[in-house]
C-alpha atoms as an extended CHARMM CRD file, in Angstrom:
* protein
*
       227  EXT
         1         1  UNK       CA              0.0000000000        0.0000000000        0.0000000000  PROA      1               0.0000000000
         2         2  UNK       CA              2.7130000000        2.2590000000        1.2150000000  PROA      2               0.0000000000
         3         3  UNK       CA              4.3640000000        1.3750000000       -2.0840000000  PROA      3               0.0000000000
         4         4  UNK       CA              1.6140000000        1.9540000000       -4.1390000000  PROA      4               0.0000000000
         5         5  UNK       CA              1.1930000000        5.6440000000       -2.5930000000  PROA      5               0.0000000000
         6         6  UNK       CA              4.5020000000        6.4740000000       -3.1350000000  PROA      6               0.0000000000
         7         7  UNK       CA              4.5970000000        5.2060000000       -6.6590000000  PROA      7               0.0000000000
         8         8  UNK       CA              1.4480000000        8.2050000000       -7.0950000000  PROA      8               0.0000000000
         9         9  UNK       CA              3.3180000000       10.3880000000       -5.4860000000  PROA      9               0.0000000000
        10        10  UNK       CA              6.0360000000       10.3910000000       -7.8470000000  PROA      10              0.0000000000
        11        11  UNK       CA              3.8650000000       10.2650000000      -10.7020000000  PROA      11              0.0000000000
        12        12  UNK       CA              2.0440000000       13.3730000000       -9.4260000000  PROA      12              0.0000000000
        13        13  UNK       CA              5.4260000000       15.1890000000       -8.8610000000  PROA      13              0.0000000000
        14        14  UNK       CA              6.5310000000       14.4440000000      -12.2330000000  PROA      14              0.0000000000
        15        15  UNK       CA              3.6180000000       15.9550000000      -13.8230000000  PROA      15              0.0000000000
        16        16  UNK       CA              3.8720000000       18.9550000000      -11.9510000000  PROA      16              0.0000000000
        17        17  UNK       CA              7.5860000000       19.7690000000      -12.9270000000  PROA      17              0.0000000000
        18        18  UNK       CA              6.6590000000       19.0090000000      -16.3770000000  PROA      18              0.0000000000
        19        19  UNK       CA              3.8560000000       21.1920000000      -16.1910000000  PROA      19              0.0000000000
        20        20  UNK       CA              6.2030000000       23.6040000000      -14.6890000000  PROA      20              0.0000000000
        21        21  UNK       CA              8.8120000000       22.6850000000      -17.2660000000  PROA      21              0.0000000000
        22        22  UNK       CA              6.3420000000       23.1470000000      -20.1840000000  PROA      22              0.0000000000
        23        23  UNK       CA              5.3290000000       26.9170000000      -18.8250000000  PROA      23              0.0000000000
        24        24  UNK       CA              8.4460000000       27.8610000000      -19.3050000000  PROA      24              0.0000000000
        25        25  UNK       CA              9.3500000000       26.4120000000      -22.4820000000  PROA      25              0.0000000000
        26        26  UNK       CA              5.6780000000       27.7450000000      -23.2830000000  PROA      26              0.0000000000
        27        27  UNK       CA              6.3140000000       31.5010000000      -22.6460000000  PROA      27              0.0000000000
        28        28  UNK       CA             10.0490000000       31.3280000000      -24.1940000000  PROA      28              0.0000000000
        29        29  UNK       CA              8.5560000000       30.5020000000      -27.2270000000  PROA      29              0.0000000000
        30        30  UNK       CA              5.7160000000       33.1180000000      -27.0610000000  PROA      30              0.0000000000
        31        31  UNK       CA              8.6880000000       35.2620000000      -26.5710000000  PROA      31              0.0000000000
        32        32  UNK       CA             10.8140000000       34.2560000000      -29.1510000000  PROA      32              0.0000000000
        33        33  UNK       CA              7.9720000000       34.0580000000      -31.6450000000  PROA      33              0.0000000000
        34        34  UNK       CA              7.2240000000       37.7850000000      -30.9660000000  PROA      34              0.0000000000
        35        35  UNK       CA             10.7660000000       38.5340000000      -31.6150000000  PROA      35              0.0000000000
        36        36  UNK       CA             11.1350000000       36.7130000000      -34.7100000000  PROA      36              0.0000000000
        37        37  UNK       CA              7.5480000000       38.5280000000      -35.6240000000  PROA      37              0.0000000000
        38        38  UNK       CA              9.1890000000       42.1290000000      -34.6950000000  PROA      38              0.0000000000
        39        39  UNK       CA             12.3770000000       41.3570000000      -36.9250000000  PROA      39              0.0000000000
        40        40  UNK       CA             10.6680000000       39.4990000000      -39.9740000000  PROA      40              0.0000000000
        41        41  UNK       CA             12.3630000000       40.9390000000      -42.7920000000  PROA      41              0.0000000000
        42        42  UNK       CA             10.6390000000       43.3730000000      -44.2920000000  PROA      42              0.0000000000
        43        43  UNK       CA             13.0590000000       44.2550000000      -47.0810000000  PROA      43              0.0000000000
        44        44  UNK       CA             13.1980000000       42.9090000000      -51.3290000000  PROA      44              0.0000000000
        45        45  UNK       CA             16.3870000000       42.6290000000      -52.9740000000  PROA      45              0.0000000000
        46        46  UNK       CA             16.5480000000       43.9340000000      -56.5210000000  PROA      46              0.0000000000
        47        47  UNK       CA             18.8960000000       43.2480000000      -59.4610000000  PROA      47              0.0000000000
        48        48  UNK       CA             20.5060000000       46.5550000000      -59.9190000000  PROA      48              0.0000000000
        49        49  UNK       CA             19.3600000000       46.4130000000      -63.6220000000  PROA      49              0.0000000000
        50        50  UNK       CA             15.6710000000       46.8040000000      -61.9270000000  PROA      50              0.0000000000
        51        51  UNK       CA             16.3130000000       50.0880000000      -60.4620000000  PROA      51              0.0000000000
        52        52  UNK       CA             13.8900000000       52.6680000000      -61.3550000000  PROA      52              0.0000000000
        53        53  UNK       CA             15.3690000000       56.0910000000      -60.0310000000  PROA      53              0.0000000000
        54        54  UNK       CA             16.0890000000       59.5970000000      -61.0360000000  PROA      54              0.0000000000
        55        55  UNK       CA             19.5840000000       60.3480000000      -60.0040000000  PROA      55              0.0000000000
        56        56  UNK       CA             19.5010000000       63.9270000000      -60.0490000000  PROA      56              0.0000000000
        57        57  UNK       CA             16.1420000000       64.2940000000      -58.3110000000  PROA      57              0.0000000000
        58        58  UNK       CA             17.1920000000       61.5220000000      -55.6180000000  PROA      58              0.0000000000
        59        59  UNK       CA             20.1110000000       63.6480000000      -54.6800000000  PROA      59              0.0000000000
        60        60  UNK       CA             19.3460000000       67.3680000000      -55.5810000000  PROA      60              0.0000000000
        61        61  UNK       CA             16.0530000000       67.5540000000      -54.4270000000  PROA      61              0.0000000000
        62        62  UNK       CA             15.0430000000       64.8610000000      -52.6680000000  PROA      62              0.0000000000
        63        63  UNK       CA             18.3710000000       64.0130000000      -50.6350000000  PROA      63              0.0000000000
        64        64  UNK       CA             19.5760000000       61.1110000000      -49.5450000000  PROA      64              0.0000000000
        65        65  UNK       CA             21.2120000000       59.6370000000      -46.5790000000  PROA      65              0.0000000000
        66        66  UNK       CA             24.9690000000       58.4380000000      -46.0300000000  PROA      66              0.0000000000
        67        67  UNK       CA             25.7360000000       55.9000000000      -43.3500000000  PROA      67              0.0000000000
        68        68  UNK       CA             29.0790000000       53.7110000000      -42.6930000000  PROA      68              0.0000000000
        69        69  UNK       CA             30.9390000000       51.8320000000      -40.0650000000  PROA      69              0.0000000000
        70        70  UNK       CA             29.2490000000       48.9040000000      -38.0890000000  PROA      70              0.0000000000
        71        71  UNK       CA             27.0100000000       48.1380000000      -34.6770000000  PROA      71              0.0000000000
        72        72  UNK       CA             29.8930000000       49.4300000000      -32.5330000000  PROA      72              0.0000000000
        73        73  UNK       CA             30.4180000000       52.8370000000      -34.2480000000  PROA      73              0.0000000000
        74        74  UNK       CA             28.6120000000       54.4340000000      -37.0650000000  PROA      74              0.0000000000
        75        75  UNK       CA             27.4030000000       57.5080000000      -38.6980000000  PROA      75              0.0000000000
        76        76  UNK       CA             24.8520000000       58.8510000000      -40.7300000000  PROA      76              0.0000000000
        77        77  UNK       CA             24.8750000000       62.1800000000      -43.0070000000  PROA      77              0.0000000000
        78        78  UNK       CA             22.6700000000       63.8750000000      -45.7800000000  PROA      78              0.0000000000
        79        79  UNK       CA             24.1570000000       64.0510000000      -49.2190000000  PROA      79              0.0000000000
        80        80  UNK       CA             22.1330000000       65.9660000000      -52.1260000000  PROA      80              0.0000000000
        81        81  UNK       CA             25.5300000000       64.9550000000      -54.1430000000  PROA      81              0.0000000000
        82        82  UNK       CA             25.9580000000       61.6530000000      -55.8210000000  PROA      82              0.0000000000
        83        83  UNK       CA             26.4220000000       59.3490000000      -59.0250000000  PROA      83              0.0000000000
        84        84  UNK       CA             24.5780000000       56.0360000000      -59.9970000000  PROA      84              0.0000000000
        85        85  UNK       CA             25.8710000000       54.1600000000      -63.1560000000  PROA      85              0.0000000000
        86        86  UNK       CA             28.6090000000       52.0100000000      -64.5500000000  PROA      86              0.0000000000
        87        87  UNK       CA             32.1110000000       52.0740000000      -64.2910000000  PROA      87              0.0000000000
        88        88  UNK       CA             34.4100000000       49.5500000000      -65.1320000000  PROA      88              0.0000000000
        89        89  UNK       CA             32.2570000000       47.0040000000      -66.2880000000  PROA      89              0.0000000000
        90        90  UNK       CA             30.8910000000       47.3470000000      -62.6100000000  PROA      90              0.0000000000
        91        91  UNK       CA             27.3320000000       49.0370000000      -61.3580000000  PROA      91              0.0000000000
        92        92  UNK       CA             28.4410000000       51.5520000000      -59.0130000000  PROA      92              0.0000000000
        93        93  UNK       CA             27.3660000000       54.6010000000      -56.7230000000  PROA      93              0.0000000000
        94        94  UNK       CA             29.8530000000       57.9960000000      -56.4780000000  PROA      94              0.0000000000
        95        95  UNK       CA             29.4590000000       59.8030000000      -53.3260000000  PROA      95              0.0000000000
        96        96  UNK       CA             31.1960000000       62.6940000000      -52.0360000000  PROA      96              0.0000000000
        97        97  UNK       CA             32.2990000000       63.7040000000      -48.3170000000  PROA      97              0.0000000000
        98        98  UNK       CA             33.9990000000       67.1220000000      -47.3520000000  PROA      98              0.0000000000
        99        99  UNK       CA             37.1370000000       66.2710000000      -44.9210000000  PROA      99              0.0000000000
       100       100  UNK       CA             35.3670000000       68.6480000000      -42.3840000000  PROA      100             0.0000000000
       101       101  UNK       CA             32.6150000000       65.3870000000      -41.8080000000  PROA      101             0.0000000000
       102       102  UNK       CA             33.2920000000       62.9620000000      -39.1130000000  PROA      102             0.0000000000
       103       103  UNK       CA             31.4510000000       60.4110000000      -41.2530000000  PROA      103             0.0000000000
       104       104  UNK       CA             35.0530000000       61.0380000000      -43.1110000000  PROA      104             0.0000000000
       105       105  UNK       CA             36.9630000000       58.8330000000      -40.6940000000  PROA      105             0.0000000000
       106       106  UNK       CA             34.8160000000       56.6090000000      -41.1370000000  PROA      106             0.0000000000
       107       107  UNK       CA             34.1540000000       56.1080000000      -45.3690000000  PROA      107             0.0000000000
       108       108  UNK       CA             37.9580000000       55.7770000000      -44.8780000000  PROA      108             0.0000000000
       109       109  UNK       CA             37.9430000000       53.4560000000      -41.7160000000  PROA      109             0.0000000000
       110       110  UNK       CA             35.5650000000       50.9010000000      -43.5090000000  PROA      110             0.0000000000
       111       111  UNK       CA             34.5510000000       48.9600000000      -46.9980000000  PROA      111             0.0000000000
       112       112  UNK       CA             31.2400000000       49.6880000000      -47.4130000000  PROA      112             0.0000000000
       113       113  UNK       CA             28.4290000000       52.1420000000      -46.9820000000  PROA      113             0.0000000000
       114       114  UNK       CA             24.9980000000       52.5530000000      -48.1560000000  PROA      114             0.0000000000
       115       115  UNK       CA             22.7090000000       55.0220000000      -49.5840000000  PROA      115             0.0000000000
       116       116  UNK       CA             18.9100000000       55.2890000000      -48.3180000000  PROA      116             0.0000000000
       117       117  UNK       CA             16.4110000000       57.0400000000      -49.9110000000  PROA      117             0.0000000000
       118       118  UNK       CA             13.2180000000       57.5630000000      -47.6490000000  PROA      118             0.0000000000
       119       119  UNK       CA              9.0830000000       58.3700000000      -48.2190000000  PROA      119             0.0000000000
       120       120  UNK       CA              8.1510000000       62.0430000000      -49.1340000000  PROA      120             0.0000000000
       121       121  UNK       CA              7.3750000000       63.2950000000      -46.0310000000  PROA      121             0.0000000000
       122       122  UNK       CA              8.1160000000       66.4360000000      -43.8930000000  PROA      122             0.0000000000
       123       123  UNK       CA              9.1740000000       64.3280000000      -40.7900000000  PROA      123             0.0000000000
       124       124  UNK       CA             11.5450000000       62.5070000000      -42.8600000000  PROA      124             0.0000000000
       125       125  UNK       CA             12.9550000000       65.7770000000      -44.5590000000  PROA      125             0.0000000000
       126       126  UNK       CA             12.9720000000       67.1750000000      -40.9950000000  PROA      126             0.0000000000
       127       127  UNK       CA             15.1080000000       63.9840000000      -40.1040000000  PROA      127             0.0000000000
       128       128  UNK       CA             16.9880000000       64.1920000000      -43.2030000000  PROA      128             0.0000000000
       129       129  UNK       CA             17.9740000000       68.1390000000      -42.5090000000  PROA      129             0.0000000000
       130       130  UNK       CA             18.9460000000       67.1630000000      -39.0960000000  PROA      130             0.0000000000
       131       131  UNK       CA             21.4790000000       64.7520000000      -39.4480000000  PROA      131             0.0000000000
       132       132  UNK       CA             23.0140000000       67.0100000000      -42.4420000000  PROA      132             0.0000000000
       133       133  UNK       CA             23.3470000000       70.1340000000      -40.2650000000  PROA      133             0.0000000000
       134       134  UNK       CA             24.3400000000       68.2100000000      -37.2230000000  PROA      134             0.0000000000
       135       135  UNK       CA             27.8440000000       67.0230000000      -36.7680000000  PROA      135             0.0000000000
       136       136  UNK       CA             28.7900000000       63.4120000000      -34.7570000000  PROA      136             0.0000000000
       137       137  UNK       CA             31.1510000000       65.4650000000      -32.7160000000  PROA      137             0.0000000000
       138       138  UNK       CA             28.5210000000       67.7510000000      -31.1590000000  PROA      138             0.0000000000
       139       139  UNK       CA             25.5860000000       65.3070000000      -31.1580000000  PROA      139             0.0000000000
       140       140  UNK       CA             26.9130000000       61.6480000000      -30.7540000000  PROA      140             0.0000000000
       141       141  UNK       CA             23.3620000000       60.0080000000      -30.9070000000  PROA      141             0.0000000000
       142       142  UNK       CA             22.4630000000       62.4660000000      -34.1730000000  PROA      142             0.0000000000
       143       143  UNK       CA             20.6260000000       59.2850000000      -35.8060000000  PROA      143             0.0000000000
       144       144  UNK       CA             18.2250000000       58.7030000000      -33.0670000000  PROA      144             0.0000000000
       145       145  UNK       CA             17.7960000000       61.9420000000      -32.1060000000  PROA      145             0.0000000000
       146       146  UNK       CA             16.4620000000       62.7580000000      -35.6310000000  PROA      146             0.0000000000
       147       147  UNK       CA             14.4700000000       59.4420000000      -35.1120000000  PROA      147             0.0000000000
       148       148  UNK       CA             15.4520000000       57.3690000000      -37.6490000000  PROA      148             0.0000000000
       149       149  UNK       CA             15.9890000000       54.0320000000      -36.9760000000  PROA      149             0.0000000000
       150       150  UNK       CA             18.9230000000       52.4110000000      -38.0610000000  PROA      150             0.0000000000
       151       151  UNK       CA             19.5850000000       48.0710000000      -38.7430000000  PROA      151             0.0000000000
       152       152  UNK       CA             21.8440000000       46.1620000000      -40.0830000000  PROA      152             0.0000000000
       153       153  UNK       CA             22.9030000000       44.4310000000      -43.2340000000  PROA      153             0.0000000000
       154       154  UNK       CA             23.7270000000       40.6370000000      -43.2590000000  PROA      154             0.0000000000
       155       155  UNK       CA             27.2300000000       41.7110000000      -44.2890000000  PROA      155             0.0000000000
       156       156  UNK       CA             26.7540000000       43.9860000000      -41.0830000000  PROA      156             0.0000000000
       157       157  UNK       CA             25.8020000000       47.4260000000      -42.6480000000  PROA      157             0.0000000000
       158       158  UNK       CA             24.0760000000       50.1150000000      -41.1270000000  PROA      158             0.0000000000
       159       159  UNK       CA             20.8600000000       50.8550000000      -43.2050000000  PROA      159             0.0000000000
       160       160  UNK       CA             17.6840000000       52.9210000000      -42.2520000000  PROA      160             0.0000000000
       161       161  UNK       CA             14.6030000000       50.8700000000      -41.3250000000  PROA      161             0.0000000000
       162       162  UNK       CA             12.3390000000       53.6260000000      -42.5380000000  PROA      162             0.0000000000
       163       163  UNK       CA             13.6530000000       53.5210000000      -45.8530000000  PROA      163             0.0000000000
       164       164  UNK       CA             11.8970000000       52.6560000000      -48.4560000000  PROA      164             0.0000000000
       165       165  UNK       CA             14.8830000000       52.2470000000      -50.5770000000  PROA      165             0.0000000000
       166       166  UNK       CA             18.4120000000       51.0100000000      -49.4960000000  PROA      166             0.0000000000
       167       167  UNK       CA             21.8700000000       50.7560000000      -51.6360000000  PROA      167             0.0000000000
       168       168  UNK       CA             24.3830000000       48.7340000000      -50.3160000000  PROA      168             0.0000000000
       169       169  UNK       CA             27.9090000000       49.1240000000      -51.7530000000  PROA      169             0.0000000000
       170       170  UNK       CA             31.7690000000       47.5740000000      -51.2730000000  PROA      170             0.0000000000
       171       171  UNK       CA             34.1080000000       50.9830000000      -51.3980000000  PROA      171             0.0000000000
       172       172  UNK       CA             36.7780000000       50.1570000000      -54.8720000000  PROA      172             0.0000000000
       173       173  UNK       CA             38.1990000000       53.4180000000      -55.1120000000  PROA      173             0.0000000000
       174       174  UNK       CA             38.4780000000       56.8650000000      -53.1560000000  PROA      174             0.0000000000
       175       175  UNK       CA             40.4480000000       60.2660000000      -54.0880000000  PROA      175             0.0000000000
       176       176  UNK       CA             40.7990000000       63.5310000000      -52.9130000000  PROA      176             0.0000000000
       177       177  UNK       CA             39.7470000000       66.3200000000      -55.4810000000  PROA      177             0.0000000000
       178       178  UNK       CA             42.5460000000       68.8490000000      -56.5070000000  PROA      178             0.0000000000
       179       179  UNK       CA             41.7270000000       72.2870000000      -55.5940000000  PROA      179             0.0000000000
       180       180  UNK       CA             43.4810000000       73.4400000000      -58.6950000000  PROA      180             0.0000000000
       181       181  UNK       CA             41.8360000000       71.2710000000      -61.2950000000  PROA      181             0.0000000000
       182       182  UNK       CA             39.0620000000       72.5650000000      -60.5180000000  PROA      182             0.0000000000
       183       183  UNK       CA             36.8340000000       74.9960000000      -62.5440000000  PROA      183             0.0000000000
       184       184  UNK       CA             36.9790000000       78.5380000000      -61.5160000000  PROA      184             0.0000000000
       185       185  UNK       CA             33.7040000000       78.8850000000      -61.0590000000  PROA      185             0.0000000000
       186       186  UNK       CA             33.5390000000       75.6300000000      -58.5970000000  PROA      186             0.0000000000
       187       187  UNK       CA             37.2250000000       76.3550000000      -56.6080000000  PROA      187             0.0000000000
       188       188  UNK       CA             35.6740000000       79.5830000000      -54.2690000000  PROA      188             0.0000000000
       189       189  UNK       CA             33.2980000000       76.7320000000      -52.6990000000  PROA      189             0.0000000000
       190       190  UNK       CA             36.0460000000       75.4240000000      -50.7910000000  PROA      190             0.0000000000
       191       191  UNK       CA             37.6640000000       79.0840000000      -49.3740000000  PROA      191             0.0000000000
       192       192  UNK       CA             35.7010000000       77.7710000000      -46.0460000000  PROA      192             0.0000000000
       193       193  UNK       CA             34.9220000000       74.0770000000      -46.8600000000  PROA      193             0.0000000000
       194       194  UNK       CA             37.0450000000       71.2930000000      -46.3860000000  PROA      194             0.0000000000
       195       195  UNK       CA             37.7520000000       69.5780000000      -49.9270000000  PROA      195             0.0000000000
       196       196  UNK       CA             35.7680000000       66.9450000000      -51.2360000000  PROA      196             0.0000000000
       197       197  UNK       CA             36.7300000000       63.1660000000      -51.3670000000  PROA      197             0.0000000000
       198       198  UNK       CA             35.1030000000       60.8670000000      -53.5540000000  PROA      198             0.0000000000
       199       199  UNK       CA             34.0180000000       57.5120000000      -52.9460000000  PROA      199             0.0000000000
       200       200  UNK       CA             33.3040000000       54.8440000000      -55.7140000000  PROA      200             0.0000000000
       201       201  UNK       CA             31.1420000000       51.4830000000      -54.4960000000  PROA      201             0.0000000000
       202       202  UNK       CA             30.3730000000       49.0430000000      -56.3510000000  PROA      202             0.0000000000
       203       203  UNK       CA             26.7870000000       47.8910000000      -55.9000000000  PROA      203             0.0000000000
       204       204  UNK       CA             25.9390000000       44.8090000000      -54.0090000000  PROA      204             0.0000000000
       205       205  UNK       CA             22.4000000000       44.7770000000      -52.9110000000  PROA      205             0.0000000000
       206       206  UNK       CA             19.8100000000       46.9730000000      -53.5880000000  PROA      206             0.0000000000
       207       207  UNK       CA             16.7050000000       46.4560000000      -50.7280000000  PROA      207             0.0000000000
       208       208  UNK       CA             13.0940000000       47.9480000000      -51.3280000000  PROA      208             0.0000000000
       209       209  UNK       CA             10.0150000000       47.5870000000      -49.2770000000  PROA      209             0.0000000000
       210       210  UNK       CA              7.3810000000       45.3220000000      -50.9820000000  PROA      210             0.0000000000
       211       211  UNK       CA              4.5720000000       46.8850000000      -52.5130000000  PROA      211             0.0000000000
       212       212  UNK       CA              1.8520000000       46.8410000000      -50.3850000000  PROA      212             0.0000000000
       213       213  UNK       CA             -0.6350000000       44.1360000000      -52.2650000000  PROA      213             0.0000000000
       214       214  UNK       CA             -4.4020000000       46.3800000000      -52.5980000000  PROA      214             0.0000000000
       215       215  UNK       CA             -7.1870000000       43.5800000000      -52.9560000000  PROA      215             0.0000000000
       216       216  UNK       CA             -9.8610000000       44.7670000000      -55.9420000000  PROA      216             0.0000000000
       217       217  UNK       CA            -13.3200000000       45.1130000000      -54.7120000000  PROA      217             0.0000000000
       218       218  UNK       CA            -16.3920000000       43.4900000000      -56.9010000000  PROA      218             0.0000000000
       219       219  UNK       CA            -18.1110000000       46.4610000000      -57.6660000000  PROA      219             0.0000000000
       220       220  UNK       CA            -21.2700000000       44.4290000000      -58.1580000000  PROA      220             0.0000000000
       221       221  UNK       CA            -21.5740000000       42.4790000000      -54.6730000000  PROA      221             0.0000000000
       222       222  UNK       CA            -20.9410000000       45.9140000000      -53.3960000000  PROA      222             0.0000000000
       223       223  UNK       CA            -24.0940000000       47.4730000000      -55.4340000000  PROA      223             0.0000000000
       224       224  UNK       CA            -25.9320000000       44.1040000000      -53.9580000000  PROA      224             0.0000000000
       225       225  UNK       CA            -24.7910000000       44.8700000000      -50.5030000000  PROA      225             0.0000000000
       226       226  UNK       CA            -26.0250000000       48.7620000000      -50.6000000000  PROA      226             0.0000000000
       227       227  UNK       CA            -28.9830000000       47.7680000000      -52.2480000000  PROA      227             0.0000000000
């Protein structure tokens, strides 16, 4: 009898620990599933040939944003100055940094960078003129304070999570322009500007945002319906 009380016993403990066991396992999973829900990738890749873009009003008018260096140290900056096109039997973006940016440590430091193009909006041109007029030195956290929200590549790349439009590039050639090649009507930009370097990537992933998929509504069972 004694024997046969113990043997319940044990049986009950075991399912209790298991139980216990189980709730645990339970909510790490819960857990992990909303993680894995929060970073589902959100992001396309496109053959560069794909690109649909108009250079001049992507820079010029629209701006874009700079960023380079990794999860331990990066920074961001607006350019309204760049190049998309071939060179060298490559696809490549040009962009160009004035020595007097901290982000130029940094294009030099490392072998990529990206470009980031982001929705028409006023907060993100209010972003986008922040970090342009705001230097790393005097605002360390310049990204987040301007509120954009920065991942990473899977070759480790800073890009902006509000983009809607990403360009990823390996760095294959940098110079320094010569104040004295330059046209005259160009060389009085840099009496109080540091001089221009510029930075040739070649293009290695290009990420867009899906298009959102808009289901078509039967105009007929909708008549029905009001009728």
């Amino acid at each position: 009898m004694v024997r046969r009380i113990s043997l319940i016993l044990m049986v009950v403990l075991s399912a209790v620990m298991l139980s216990s066991c189980g709730g645990k396992h339970g909510s790490r999973k819960h857990k992990g599933a909303d993680s894995l829900a929060v970073a589902a990738p959100v992001w396309e890749k496109m053959d560069p040939m794909d690109l649909e873009l108009k250079p001049i009003k992507a820079f010029a008018r629209d701006w874009m944003a700079l960023a380079t260096g990794n999860h331990k140290s990066m920074n961001s900056m607006t350019i309204s100055w760049g190049t998309i096109g071939e060179l060298w039997g490559k696809n490549v973006v040009i962009v160009y940094v004035s020595s007097d940016r901290a982000s130029k440590k940094l294009m030099d430091k490392n072998n990529y960078f990206t470009v980031s193009a982001f929705p028409d909006t006023r907060e993100f041109r209010e972003a986008l003129s922040y970090i342009g007029s705001h230097s790393m030195t005097e605002d360390p956290n310049k990204t987040e304070t301007a509120g954009l929200k920065v991942e990473y590549s899977s070759l480790g790349n800073p890009m902006f999570s509000d983009a809607d439009l990403v360009i990823e590039c390996k760095k294959i050639y940098s110079d320094e322009f010569k104040k004295s090649l330059m046209p005259d009507d160009v060389r009085h930009l840099y009496d109080d500007l540091g001089v221009h370097t510029f930075y040739i990537g070649e293009i290695v992933n290009i990420y867009t945002k899906p298009t959102p998929v808009v289901e078509e509504i039967d105009e007929s069972e909708t008549t029905e319906q009001e009728q």
